[in-house]
N, C-alpha and C positions, 0 to 999 in steps of 0.2 A: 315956391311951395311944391310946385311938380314934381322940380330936383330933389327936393327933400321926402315927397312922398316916395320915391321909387330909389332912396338910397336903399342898402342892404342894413342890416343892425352891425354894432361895431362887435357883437362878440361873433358872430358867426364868422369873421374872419381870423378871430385868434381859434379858433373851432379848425379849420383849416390847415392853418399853421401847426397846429400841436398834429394832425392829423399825419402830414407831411412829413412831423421831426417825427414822428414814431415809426412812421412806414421807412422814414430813411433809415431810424435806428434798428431796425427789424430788419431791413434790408442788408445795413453792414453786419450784423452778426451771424448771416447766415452766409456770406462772405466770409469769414472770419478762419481762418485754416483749424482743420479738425473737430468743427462744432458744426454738428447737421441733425436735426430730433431726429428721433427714429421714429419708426414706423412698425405696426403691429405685422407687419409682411417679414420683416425682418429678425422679429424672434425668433423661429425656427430656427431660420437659417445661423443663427449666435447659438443656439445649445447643440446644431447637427459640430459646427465647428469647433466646440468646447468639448465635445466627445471627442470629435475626431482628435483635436490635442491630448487629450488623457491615454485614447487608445494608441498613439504616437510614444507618449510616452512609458508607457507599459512597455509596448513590443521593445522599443529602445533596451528598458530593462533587462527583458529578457533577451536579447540579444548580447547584451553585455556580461549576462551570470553563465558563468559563473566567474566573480574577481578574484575567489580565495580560494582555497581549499576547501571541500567539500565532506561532512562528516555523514559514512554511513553509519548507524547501530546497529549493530549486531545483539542481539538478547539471548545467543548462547554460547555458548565454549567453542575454542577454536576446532575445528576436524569436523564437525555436524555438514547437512546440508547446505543451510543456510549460510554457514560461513563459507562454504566452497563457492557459492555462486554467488553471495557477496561480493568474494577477491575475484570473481571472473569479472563479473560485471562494469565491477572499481578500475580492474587493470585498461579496461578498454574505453571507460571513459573519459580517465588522466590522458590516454592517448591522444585522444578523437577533440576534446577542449581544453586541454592545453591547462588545466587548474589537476592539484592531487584529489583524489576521493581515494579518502580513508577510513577504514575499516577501524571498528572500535569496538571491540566483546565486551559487553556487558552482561554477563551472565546472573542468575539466581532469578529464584523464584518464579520457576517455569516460563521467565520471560518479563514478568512482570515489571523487574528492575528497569530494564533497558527499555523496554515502552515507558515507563511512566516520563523516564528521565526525557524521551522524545516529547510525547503529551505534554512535559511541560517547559522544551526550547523555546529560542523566540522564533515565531514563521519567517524567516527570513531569507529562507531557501538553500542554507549551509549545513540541517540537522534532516537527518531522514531516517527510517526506522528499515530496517532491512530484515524483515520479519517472518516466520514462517506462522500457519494458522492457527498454532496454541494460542497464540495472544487474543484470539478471538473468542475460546471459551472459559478461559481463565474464570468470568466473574461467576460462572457455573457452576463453579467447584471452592471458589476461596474467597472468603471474606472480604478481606484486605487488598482491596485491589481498586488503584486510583486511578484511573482511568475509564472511560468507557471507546471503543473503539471507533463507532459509528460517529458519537458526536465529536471527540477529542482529535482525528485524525482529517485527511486530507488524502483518498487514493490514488497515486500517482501510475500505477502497471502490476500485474501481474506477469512476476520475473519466469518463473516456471509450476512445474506440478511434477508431480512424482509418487508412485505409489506407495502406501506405507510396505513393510515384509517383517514376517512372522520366521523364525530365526531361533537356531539349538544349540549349544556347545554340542562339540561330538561325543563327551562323557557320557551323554544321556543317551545318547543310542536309539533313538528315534527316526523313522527313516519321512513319515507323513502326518496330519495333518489330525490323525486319528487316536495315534500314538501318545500327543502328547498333552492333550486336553484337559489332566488332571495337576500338571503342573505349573506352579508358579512361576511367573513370567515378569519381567523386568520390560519398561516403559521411560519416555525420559521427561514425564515431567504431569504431575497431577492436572488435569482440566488438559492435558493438550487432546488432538483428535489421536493419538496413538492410545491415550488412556478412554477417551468414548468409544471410540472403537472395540475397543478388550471388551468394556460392557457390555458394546452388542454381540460380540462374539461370544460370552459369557450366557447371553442370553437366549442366544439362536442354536449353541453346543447344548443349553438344559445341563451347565457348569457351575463350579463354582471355584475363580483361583484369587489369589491374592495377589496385587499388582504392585508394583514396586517403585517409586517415584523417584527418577533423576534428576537435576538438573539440566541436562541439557540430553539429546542422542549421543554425543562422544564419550560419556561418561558410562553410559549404561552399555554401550560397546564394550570397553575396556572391561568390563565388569564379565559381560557375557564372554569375551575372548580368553578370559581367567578363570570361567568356570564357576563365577562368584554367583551367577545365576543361570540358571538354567534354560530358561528361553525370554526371549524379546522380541517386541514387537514395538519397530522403530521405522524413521523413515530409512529409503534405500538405499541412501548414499555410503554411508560411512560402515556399512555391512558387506556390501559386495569386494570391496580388497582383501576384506579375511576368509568371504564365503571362497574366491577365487584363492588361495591359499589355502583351503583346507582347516583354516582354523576353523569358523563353524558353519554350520549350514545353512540356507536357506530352505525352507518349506514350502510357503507359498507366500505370493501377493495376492494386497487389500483391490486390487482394479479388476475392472471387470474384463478386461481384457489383459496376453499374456504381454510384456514388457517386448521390447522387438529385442532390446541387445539382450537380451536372458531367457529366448522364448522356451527354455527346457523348464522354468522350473512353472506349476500349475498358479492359480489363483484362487482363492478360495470360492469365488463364485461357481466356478465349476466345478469345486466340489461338494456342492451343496448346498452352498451358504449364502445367502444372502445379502452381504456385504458384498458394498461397490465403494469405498472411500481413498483416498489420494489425501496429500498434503500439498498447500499452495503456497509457494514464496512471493514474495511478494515487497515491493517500495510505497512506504507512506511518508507523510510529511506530519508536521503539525498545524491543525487548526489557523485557519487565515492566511498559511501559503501563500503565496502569490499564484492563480490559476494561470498565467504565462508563465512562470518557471516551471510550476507541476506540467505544462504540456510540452516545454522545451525537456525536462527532465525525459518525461515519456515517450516525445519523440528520437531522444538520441540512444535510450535505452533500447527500444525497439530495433532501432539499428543494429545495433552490438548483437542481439538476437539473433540478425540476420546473418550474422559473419558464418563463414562455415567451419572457423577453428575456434568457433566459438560453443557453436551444435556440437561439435564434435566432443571437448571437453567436457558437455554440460551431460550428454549420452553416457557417455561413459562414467557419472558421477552418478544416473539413474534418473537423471534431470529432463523434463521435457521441455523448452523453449516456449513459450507464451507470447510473452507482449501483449495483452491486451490493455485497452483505451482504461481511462482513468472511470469512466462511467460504468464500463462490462466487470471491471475489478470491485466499483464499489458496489454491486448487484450481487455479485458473488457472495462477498462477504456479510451482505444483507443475509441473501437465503443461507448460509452456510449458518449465520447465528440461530435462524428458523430452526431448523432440521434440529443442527445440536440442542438447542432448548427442546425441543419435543425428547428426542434419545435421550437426555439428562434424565428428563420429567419419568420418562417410562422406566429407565432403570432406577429410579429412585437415588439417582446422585442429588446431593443436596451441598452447597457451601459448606465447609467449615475453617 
């Protein structure tokens, strides 16, 4: 009876047993190659490394682009500013990566066409808008205009700046600034900053002329070197190869200071006027870009800038060098719409 008082019960030893196969079986599967629970310490450490692969593989990307051929837009006729420094820009990028960037004029509608067709590529980093700062006031002046710039775009650099010039056929016989106040003036394109401009100039002379809308500066060049209008007020590229030939004159520039390669001729601020405006060229993309290719875009861009047969060109075209970062570009174009929305508002320009 002793014995059998001080036996144990019979299940507590299958109690044991089952305890044993479980701790063995728990045992081998933690053995088991590639199977280990995780741990709440270890999360981080799986999403720092999941970035780090996405960010691996971006830069990869962009170290890779460009595969093809690269299309810039151009939004107006060939000979303008912006197609000069367009093909400067293109020629030294084909160089420098080894892919073509090509230049594609898409002209009308003071730019309109060739932005919208931008605005609505796929972002894939082969469509860019190579654009001067009309396209920023467009919606200011015209109806019909599918885009908006701020939301639909992607800043990748400001290419350069340059002053706008106030510009005569020698017909007219005008020697300054005073002279010719009364007459009608030729512009290259409704809403650009060359036509807000003429407003404030319109408004600051106590004038009144009629302004004449291009498509593009190369257009209203030809117009003004033929005498078809009398004065214009364009950017300063595509004027100074006639003004230096005698076909027509320059009066003054729109900057507040005088121009270095042309410091003879005056600026209208110094003669009383109160205009300070420029035009700015400039590279966008389309909405959802890749921000690694827009910074590889704008780092190799900036480059080119730096060349000195590249200054040199761009001087002589009226052109001032920039590069600025994709952030300082799209601040610009921020206050730039400011400013012209106020000058719109006051001169009572309205859509049509």
């Amino acid at each position: 009876m002793r014995g059998r008082r001080n036996a144990r019960p019979s299940f507590s030893s299958s109690t044991a047993a089952a305890k044993r196969s479980c701790g063995a079986a728990t045992s081998a599967s933690r053995r088991r190659p590639g199977i280990r629970p995780s741990s709440d310490k270890e999360a981080p450490m799986r999403t720092i490394l999941l970035a780090l692969g996405m960010l691996a593989a971006s830069l990869v990307h962009a170290q890779s682009w460009p595969a093809k051929p690269v299309r810039f837009i151009v939004p107006f006729p060939p000979g303008g500013a912006t197609d000069v420094a367009a093909r400067v820009v293109a020629d030294k990028l084909t160089r420098a990566l080894g892919q073509q960037f090509v230049v594609d004029n898409r002209a009308g509608a003071s730019g309109a066409i060739g932005a919208t067709e931008v605005a609505r590529a796929a972002p894939d980093g082969y469509t860019f808008l190579f654009a001067a700062d009309p396209v920023e006031t467009l919606h200011l002046v015209m109806k019909d205009v599918h885009f908006d710039l701020q939301r639909d775009f992607v800043p990748v650099t400001q290419v350069t700046s340059q002053p706008l010039a106030i510009a005569v056929h020698p017909s007219v016989g005008v020697q300054t600034i005073q002279e010719f106040i009364a007459l009608a003036f030729g512009h290259s394109g409704v809403g650009s900053g060359q036509h807000l401009t003429g407003e404030l100039f319109k408004t600051l002379a106590g004038i009144d002329m009629q302004q004449v809308p291009y498509k593009g500066g190369a257009p209203a060049v030809q117009d003004l070197v033929a005498g078809q209008v009398p004065v214009a007020m364009l950017g300063s590229t595509p004027l100074i190869p006639h003004h230096n030939a005698g076909r027509i004159k320059i009066l003054a520039f729109t900057s507040k200071e005088r121009f270095p390669t042309m410091p003879d001729i005056p600026t209208l601020h110094e003669l009383g006027f109160a205009v300070d405006t420029g035009q700015w060229l400039g590279l966008l993309g389309p909405r959802g870009t890749s921000p690694e290719v827009v910074n590889r875009l704008y780092t190799e861009t900036k480059k080119t800038l730096q060349l000195e047969d590249v200054k040199a060109r761009l001087l002589q075209a009226a052109l001032l060098p920039v590069g600025g970062t994709p952030g300082e570009f799209a601040a610009l174009i921020r206050t730039d719409i400011e400013s012209w929305s106020k000058l719109a508002a006051a001169a009572g320009v309205k859509p049509q």
